[in-house]
C-alpha positions as CSV (number, residue, x, y, z in Angstrom):
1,X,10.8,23.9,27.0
2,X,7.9,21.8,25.8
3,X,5.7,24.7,25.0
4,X,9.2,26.3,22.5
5,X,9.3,22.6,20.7
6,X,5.7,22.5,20.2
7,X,6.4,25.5,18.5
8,X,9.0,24.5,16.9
9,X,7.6,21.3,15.0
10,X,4.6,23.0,13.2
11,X,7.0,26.3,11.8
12,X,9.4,23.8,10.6
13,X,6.7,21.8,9.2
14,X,5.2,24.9,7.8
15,X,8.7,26.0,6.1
16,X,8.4,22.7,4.2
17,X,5.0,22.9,3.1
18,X,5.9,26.5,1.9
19,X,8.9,25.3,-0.1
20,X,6.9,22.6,-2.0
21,X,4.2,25.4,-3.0
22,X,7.2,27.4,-4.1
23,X,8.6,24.3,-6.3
24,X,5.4,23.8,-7.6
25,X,4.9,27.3,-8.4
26,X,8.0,27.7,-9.8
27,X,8.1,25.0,-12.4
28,X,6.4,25.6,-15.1
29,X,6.0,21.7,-16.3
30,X,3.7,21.2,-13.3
31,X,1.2,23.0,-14.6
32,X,1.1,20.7,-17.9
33,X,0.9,21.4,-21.3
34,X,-1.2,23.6,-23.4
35,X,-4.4,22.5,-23.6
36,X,-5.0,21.0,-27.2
37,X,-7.4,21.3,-29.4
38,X,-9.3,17.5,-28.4
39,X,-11.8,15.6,-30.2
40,X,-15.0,14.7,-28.2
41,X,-13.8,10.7,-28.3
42,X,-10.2,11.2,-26.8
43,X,-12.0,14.1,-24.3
44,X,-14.3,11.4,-23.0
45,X,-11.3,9.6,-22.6
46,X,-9.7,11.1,-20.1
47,X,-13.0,11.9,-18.6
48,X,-12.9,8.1,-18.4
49,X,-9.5,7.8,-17.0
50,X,-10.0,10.5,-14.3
51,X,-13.1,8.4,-12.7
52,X,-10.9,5.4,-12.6
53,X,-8.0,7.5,-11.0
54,X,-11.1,8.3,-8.2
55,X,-11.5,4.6,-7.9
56,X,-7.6,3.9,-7.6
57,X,-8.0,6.7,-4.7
58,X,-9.9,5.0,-3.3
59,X,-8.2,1.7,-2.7
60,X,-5.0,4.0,-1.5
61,X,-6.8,5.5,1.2
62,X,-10.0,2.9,2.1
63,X,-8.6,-0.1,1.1
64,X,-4.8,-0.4,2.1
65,X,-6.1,1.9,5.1
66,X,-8.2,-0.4,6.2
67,X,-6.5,-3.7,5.2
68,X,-3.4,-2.5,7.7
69,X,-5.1,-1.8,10.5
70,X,-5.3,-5.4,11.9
71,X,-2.5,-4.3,13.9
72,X,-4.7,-3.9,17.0
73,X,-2.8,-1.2,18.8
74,X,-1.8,0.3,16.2
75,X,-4.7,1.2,13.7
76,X,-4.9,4.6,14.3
77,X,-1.2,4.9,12.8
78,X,-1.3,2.9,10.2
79,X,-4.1,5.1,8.5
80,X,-2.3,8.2,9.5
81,X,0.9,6.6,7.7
82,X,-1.1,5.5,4.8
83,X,-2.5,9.3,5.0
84,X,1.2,10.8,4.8
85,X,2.7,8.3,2.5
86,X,-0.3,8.9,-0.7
87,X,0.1,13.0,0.5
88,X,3.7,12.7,-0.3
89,X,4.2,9.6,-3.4
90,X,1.2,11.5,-5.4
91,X,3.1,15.1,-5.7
92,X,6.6,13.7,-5.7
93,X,5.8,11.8,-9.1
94,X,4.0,14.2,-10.4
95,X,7.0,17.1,-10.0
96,X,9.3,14.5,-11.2
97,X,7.4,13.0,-13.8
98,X,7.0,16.7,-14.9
99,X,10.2,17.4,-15.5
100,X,11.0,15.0,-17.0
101,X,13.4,13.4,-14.4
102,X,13.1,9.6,-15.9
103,X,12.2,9.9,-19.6
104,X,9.7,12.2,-21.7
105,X,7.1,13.7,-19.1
106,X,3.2,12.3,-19.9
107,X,1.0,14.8,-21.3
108,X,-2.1,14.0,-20.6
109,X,-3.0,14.8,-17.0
110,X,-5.5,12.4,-15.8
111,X,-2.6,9.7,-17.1
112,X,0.6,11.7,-14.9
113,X,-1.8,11.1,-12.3
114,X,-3.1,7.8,-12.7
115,X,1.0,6.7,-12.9
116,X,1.3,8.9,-10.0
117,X,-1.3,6.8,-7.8
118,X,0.7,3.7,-9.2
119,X,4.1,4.9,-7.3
120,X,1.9,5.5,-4.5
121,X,0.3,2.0,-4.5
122,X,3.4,0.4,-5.0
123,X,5.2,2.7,-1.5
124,X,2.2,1.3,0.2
125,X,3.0,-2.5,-0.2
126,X,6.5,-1.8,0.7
127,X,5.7,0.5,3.7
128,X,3.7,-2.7,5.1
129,X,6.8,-4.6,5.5
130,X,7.7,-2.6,7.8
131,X,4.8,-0.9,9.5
132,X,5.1,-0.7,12.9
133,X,8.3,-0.3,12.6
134,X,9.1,3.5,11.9
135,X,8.3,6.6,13.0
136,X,5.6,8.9,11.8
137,X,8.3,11.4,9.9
138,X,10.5,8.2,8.9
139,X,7.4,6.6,6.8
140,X,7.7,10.3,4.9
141,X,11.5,9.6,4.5
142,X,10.8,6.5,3.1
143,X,8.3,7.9,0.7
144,X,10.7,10.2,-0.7
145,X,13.5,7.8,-1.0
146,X,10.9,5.1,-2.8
147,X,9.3,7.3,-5.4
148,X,12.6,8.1,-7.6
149,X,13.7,4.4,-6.8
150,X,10.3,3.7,-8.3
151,X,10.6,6.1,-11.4
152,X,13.8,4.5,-12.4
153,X,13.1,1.1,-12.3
154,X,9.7,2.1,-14.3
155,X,12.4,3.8,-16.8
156,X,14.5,1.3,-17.2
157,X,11.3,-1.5,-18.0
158,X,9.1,-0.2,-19.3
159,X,10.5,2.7,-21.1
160,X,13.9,1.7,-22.3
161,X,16.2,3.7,-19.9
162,X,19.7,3.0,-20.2
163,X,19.3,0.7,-24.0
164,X,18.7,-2.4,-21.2
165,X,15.4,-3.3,-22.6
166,X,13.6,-2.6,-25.9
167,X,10.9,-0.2,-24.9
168,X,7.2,-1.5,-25.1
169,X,8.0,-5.3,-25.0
170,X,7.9,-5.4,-21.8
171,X,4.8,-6.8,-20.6
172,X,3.3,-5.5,-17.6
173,X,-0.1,-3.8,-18.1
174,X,-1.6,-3.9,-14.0
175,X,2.0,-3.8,-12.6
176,X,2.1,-7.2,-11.7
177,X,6.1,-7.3,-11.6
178,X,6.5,-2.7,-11.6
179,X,4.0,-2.1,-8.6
180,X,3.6,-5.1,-7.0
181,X,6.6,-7.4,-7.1
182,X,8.7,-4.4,-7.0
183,X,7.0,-2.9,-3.7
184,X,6.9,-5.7,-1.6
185,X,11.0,-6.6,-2.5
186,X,11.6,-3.3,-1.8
187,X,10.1,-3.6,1.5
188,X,11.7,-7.0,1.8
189,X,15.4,-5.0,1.7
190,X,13.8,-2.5,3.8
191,X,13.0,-4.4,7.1
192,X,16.4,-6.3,6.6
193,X,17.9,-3.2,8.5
194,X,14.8,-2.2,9.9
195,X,13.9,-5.2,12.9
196,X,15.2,-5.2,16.4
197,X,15.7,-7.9,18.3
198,X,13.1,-6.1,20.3
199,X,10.6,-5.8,17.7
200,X,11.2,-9.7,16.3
201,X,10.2,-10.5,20.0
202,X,7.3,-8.6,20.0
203,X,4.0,-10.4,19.1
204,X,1.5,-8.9,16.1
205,X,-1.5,-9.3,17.8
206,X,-5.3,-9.0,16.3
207,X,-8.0,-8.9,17.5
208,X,-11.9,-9.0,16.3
209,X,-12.3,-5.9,16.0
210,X,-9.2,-5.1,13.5
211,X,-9.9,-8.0,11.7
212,X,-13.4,-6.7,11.1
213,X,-11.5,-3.4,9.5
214,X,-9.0,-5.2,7.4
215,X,-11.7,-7.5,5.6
216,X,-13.5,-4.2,5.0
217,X,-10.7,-3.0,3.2
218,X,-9.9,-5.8,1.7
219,X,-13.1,-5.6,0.2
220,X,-12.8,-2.2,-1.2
221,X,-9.7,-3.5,-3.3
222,X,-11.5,-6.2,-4.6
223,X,-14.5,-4.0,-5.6
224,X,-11.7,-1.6,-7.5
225,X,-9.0,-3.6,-9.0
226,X,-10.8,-4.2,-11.9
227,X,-10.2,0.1,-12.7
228,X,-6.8,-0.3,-11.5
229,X,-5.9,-3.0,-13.4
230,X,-7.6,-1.0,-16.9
231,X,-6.4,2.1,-15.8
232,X,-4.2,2.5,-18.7
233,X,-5.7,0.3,-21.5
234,X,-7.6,1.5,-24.3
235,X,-11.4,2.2,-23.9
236,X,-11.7,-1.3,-26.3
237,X,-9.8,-3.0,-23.6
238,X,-11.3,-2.1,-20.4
239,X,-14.4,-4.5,-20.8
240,X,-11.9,-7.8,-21.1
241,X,-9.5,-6.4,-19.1
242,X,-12.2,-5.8,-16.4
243,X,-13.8,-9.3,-16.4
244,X,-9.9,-11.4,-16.6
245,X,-9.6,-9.4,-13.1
246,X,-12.5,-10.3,-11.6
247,X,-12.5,-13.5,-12.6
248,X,-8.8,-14.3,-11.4
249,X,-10.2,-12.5,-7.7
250,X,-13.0,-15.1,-7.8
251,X,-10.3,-17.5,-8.4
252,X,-8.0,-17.1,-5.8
253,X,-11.0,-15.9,-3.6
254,X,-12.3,-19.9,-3.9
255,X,-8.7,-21.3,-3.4
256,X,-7.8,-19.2,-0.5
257,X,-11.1,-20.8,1.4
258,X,-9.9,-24.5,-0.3
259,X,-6.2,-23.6,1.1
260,X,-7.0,-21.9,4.3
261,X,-9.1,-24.8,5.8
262,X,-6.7,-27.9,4.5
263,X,-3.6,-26.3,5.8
264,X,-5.2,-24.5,8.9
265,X,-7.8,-26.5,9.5
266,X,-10.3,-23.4,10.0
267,X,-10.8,-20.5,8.2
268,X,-8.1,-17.5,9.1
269,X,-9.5,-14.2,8.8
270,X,-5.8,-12.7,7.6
271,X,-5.8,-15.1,4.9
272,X,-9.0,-13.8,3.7
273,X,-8.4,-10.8,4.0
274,X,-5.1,-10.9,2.2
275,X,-4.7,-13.8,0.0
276,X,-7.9,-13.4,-2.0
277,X,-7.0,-10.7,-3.5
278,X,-3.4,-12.6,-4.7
279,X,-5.9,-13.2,-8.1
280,X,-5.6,-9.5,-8.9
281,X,-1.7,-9.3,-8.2
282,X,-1.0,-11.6,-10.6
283,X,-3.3,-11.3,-13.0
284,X,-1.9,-7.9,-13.7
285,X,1.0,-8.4,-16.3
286,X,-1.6,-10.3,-18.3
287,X,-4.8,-8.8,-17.7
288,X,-5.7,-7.1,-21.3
289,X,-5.2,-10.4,-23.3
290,X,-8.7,-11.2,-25.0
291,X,-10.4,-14.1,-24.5
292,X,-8.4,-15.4,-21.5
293,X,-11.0,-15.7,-19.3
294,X,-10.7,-19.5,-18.0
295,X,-6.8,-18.5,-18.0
296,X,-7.6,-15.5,-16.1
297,X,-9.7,-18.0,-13.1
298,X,-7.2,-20.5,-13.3
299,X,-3.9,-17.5,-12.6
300,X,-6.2,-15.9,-9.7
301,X,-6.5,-19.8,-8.0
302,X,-3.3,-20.4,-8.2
303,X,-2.3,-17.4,-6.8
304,X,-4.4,-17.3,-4.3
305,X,-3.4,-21.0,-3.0
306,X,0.4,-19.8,-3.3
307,X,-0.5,-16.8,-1.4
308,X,-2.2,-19.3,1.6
309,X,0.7,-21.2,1.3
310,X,3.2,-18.4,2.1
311,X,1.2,-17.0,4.7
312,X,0.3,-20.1,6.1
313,X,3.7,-22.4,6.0
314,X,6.5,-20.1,4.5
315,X,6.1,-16.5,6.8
316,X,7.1,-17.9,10.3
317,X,9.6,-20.1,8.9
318,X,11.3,-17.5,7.1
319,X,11.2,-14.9,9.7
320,X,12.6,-17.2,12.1
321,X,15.4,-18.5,10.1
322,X,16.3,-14.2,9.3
323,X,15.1,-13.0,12.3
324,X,13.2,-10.5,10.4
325,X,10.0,-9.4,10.5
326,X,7.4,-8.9,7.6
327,X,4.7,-7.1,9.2
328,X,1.8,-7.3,6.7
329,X,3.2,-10.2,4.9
330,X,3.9,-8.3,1.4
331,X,6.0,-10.7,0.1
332,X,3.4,-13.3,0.2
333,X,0.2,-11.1,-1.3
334,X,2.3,-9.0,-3.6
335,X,6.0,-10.5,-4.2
336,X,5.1,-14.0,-5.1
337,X,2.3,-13.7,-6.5
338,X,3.8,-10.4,-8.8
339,X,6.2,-12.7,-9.9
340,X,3.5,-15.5,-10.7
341,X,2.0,-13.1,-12.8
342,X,5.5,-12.1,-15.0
343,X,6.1,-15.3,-15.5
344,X,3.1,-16.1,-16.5
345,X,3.1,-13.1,-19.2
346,X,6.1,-14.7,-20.3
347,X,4.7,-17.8,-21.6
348,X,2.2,-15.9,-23.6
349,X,4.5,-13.2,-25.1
350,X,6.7,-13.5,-28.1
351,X,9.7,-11.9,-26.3
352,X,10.3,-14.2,-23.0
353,X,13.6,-13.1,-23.0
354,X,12.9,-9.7,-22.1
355,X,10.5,-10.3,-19.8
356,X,12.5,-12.7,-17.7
357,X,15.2,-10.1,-17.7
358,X,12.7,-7.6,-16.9
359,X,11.4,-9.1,-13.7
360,X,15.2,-10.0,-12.5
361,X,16.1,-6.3,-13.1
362,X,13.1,-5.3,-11.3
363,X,13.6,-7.6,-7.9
364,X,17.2,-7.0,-8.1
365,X,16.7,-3.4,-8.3
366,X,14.4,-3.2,-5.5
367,X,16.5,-5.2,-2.8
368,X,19.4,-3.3,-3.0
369,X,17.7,-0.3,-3.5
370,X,15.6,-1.0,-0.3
371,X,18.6,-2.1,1.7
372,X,19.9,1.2,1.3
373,X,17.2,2.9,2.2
374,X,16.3,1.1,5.2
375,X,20.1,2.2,6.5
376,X,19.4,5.5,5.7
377,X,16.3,5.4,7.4
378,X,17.7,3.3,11.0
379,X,20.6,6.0,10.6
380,X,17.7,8.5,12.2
381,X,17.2,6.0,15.2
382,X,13.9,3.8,15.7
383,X,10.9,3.8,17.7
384,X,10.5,3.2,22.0
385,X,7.6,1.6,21.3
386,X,6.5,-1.0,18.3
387,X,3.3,-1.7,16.7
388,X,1.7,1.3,19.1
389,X,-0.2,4.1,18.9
390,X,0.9,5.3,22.4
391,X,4.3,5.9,20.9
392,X,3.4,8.9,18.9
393,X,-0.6,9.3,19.2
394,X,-3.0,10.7,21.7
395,X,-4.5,8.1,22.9
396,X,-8.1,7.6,25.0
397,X,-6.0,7.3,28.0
398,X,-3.5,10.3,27.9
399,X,-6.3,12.2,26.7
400,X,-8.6,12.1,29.7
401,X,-5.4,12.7,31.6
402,X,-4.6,15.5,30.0
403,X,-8.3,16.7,30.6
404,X,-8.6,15.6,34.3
405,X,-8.0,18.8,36.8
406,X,-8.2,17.9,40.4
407,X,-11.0,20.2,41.3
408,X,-11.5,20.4,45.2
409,X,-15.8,19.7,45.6
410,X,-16.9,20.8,48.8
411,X,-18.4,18.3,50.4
412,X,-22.4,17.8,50.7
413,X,-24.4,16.3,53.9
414,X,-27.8,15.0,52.6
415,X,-29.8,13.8,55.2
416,X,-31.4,11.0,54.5
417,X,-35.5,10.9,55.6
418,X,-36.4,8.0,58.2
419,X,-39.4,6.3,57.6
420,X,-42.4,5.6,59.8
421,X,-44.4,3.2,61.1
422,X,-47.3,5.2,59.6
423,X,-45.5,5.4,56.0
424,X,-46.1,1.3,56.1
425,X,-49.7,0.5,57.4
426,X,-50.1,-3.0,58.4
């Protein structure tokens, strides 16, 4: 029986990896439009815009990687989620995006997949609301439930879907309220249905080791936010755009130390590793306006000391009082300080009004959107086993068992050589 399902799960997995090759092969809007005839400017362009694409790659894979694995038993998952989830979000929006599923498909390639990558960053925050929490194929459900979720809300917005919003006023230009805030209330309506009584009893726990990892990844989204943040802006733009963003992570970087130690006391790694980089979050809606750079230091500190505050005094309150749990804490790295950011663009925009009713349609899409999906998704049962990697990974210790046969070694008389009086002269 356990040799015909493990033969069973890789042919069905195989059937589904055949039938997205057949989808892809069969649409002919996948394969984008005709190349045009491009002057050497807008060519270097998009040469431009692939690189940064690279960079936002990077921070999918390395950097949220990395920054989830403080989990300490459960590492090894968490990159093999983060893995499935950017294998699944990237090729989901593009398909849909390419046939024009929400709005006019994008034409330009390196852009499809830059906006792509964005979907993808934005199912990361939400997944680490939960993480933990799932099962390996469930963390691919939720992918393919989040992504069109995604692309509406990002038609609605940003493009004008359904005559709610003027298109183009809305001000959002590093997805501050459309990658961020969205993501991590998506999440929030997510683990509302997702969090046993079990699993709200059972402790997160760290240790050095995985705190090492998660500053390390930490680090690699500070050293790239800057290119995700001017992914999309013109080449005129990405020098201010680049230096607001760094100067808001320098920001919050300084008043997450300042927050850490007055309400903690000492330093906590997870605040480092997570609320310096609250700066970048919310200095997204905002982040191509010229000359804002002592605006741009004073957004990034004050997210960053709302950020420590959240993870500090707000997260164990809160989760007591719901009995849920918030696994990575996205509501206080990406949720609040998303919505610091919208609001802020608000005050320096000349239409507040639809930017206010931009964010609300945003958050309010995302929670009921996630609470759906998060029955859907404990509809399909849960895990034996939270915040693990014995659950569903081969671990050191099954592995050895697994290699260990009992091997019957004849025994093996040595004798052993007396010694002499004349081996020790006196």
């Amino acid at each position: 029986m356990q040799i015909r399902n493990a033969v069973r799960l890789p042919v069905r997995a195989s059937r589904i990896y055949i039938i997205a090759l057949v989808i892809f092969a069969a649409v002919p809007a996948l394969a984008g439009p005709p190349l045009p005839d491009t002057t050497t400017v807008s060519a270097m362009e998009q040469v431009q815009k692939y690189e940064r694409a690279i960079h936002v790659m990077a921070m999918l894979l390395v950097g949220f990687g990395f920054l989830m694995v403080f989990v300490k038993n459960y590492g090894r998952s968490a990159l093999t989620a983060t893995y499935l989830l950017t294998a699944l979000a990237v090729p989901l929006y593009f398909l849909l995006n390419g046939v024009g599923a929400f709005g006019q498909a994008e034409e330009k390639i390196a852009e499809r997949l830059l906006l792509a990558e964005f979907s993808a960053a934005s199912l990361l925050i939400c997944a680490g609301a939960v993480l933990g929490r799932l099962k390996m194929w469930q963390y691919l459900l939720l992918a393919a439930l989040f992504v069109p979720s995604y692309m509406a809300n990002e038609w609605v917005v940003l493009k004008g879907g359904l005559g709610l919003l003027s298109p183009g006023l809305f001000l959002d230009t590093g997805g501050s309220i459309i990658i961020h805030a969205f993501g991590a209330f998506f999440g929030f309506g997510v683990l509302l249905t997702m969090t046993t009584r079990q699993e709200f009893d059972t402790p997160i726990e760290s240790d050095a080791s995985s705190d090492r990892f998660s500053l390390l990844g930490s680090m690699v989204l500070w050293v790239f936010w800057p290119s995700f943040c001017s992914a999309m802006v013109t080449p005129q733009e990405v020098p201010h755009t680049a230096a607001n963003v760094i100067l808001a992570l320098c920001g919050s970087t300084l008043a997450t130390y300042i927050a850490t130690v007055g309400l903690r006391r000492k330093i906590s790694p997870a605040d480092i590793a997570n609320a310096t980089l609250a700066g970048g979050v919310a200095i997204g809606s905002i982040c191509a306006r010229p000359d804002f750079f002592v605006g741009a230091f004073l957004v990034g500190g004050a997210a960053g000391l709302l950020s420590t505050f959240g993870f500090a005094f707000i997260q164990g309150r809160l989760q007591n009082a719901i009995r849920k749990v918030d696994t990575c804490g996205v509501m206080y790295l990406h949720g609040l300080p998303g919505l610091l950011g919208g609001f802020v663009a608000a005050r320096f925009t000349d239409t507040s009004d639809v930017q206010l009713k931009g964010i609300g349609i945003s958050v309010g899409a995302a929670l009921v959107a996630g609470i759906l999906t998060g029955k859907v998704l404990s509809a399909f049962g849960r895990r034996t086993v939270g915040y693990n990697d014995r659950d569903e990974l081969i671990v050191e210790e099954q592995a050895a068992g697994e290699a260990l046969v009992p091997v019957a070694i004849p025994s093996v008389s040595i004798a052993t050589p007396t010694v002499s009086s004349y081996d020790h002269p006196s």
